[in-house]
One Martini backbone bead per residue (centre of mass of N, CA, C, O) as a GRO file, in nm:
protein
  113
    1UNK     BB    1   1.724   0.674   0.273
    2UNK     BB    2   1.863   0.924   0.084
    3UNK     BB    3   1.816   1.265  -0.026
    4UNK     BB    4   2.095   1.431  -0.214
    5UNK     BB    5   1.886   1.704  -0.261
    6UNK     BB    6   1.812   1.767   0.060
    7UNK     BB    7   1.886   1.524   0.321
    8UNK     BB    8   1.669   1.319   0.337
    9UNK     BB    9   1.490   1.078   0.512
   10UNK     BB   10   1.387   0.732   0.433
   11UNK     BB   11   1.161   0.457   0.362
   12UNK     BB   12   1.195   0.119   0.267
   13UNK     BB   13   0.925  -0.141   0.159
   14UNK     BB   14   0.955  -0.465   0.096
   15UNK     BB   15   0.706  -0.705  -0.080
   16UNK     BB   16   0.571  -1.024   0.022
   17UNK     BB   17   0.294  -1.172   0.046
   18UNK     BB   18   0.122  -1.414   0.170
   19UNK     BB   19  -0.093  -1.614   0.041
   20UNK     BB   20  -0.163  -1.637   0.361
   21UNK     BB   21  -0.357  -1.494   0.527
   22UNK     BB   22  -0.243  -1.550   0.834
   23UNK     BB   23   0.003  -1.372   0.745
   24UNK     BB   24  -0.088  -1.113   0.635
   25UNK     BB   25  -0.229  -1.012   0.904
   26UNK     BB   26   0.091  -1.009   1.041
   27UNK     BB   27   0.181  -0.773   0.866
   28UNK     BB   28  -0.047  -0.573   0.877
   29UNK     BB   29   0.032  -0.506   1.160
   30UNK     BB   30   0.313  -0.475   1.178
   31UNK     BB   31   0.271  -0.194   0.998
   32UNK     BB   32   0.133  -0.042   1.190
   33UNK     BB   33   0.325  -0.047   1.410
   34UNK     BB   34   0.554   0.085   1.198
   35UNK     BB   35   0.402   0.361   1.185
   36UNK     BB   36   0.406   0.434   1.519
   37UNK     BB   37   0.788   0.460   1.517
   38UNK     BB   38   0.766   0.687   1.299
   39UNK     BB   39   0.838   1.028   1.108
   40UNK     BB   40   0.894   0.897   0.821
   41UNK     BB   41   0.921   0.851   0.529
   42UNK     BB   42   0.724   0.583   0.325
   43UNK     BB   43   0.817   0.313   0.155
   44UNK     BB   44   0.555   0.061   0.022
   45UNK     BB   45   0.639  -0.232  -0.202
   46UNK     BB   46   0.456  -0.449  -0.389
   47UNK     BB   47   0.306  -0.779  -0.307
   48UNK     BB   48  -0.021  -0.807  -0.154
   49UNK     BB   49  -0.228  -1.041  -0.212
   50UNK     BB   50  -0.424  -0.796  -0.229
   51UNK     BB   51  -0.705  -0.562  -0.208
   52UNK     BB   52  -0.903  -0.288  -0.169
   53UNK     BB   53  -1.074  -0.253  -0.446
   54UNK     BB   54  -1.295  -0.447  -0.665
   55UNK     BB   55  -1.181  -0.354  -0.902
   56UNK     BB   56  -0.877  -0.478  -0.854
   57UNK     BB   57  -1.020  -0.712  -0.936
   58UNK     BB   58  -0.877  -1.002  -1.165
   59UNK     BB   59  -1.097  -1.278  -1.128
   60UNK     BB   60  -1.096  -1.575  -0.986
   61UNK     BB   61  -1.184  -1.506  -0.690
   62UNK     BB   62  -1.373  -1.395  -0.465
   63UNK     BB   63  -1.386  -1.158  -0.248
   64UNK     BB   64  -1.291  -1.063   0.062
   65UNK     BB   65  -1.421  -0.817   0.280
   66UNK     BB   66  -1.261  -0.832   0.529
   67UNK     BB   67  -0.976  -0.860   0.418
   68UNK     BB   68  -0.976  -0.596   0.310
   69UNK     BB   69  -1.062  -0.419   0.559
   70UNK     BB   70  -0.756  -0.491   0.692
   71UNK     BB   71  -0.600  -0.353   0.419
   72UNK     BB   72  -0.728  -0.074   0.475
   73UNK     BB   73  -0.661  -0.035   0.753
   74UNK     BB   74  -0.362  -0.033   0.754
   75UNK     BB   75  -0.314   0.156   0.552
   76UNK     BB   76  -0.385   0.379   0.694
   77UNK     BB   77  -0.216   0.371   0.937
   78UNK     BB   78   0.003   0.454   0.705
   79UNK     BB   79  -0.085   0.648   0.502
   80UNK     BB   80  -0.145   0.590   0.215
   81UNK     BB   81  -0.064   0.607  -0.110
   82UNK     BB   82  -0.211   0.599  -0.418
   83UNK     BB   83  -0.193   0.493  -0.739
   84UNK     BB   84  -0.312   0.375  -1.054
   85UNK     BB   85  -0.247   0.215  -1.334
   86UNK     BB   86  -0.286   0.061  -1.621
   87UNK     BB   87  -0.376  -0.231  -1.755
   88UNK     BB   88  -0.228  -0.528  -1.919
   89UNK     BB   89  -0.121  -0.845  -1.909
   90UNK     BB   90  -0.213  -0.848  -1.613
   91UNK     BB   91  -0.290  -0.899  -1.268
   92UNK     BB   92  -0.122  -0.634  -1.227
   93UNK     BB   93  -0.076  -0.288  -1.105
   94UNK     BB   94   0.034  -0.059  -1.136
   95UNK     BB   95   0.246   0.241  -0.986
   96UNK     BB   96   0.227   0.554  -0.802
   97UNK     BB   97   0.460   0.729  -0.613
   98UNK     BB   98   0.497   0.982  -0.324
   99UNK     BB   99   0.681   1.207  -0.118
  100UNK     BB  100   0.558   1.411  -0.257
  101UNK     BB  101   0.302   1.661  -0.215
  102UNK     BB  102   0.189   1.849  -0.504
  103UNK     BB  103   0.027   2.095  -0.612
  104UNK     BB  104  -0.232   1.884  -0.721
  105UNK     BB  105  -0.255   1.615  -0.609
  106UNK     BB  106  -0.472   1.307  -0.680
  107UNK     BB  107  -0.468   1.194  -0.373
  108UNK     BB  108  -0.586   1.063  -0.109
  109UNK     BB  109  -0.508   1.003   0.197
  110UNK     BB  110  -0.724   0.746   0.200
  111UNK     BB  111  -0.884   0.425   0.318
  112UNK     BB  112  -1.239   0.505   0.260
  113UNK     BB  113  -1.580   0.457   0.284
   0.00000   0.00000   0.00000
């Protein structure tokens, strides 16, 4: 994608991960791995089947704590940041995401304990 007010170039990724922790494992890895082979601003967007973090699960089964920490170190690895805006009828959280960090911008760095 370009941004035509600056001719600045970045990656869209949309994603739809597999309800199969397997598949979805294999996703994590591939994102990793794509993360450190280019040095463009990238959004990664859409439903990865996963939680981050216990607050994020609203209802069904349990989460599983292995495969959090293994979606969070992913995210880590992509340097991601998410901001969650307010659940309303669904069980999925809107999101804002920025490709400039202005200053005062309230996003973490990372996804750590």
């Amino acid at each position: 994608m370009t941004d035509l007010s600056s001719n600045s170039f970045w990656l869209l990724f949309a994603i739809y991960a597999s309800p199969k922790y397997v598949e979805r494992r294999f996703l994590w890895d591939n994102l990793s791995t794509v993360a450190g082979l280019h040095s463009l601003p990238w959004v990664i967007a859409g439903d990865f089947n996963e939680v981050l973090l216990g607050e994020d699960k609203y209802g069904g089964r349990l989460m599983n704590v292995n495969r959090v920490l293994n979606f969070q170190e992913c995210m880590n690895n992509c340097e991601a940041y998410v901001k969650h805006l307010e659940r309303t009828h669904s069980d999925h959280s809107p999101i804002v995401f920025s490709l400039r960090l202005e200053h005062g911008a309230n996003f973490p760095r990372s996804f750590r304990f």
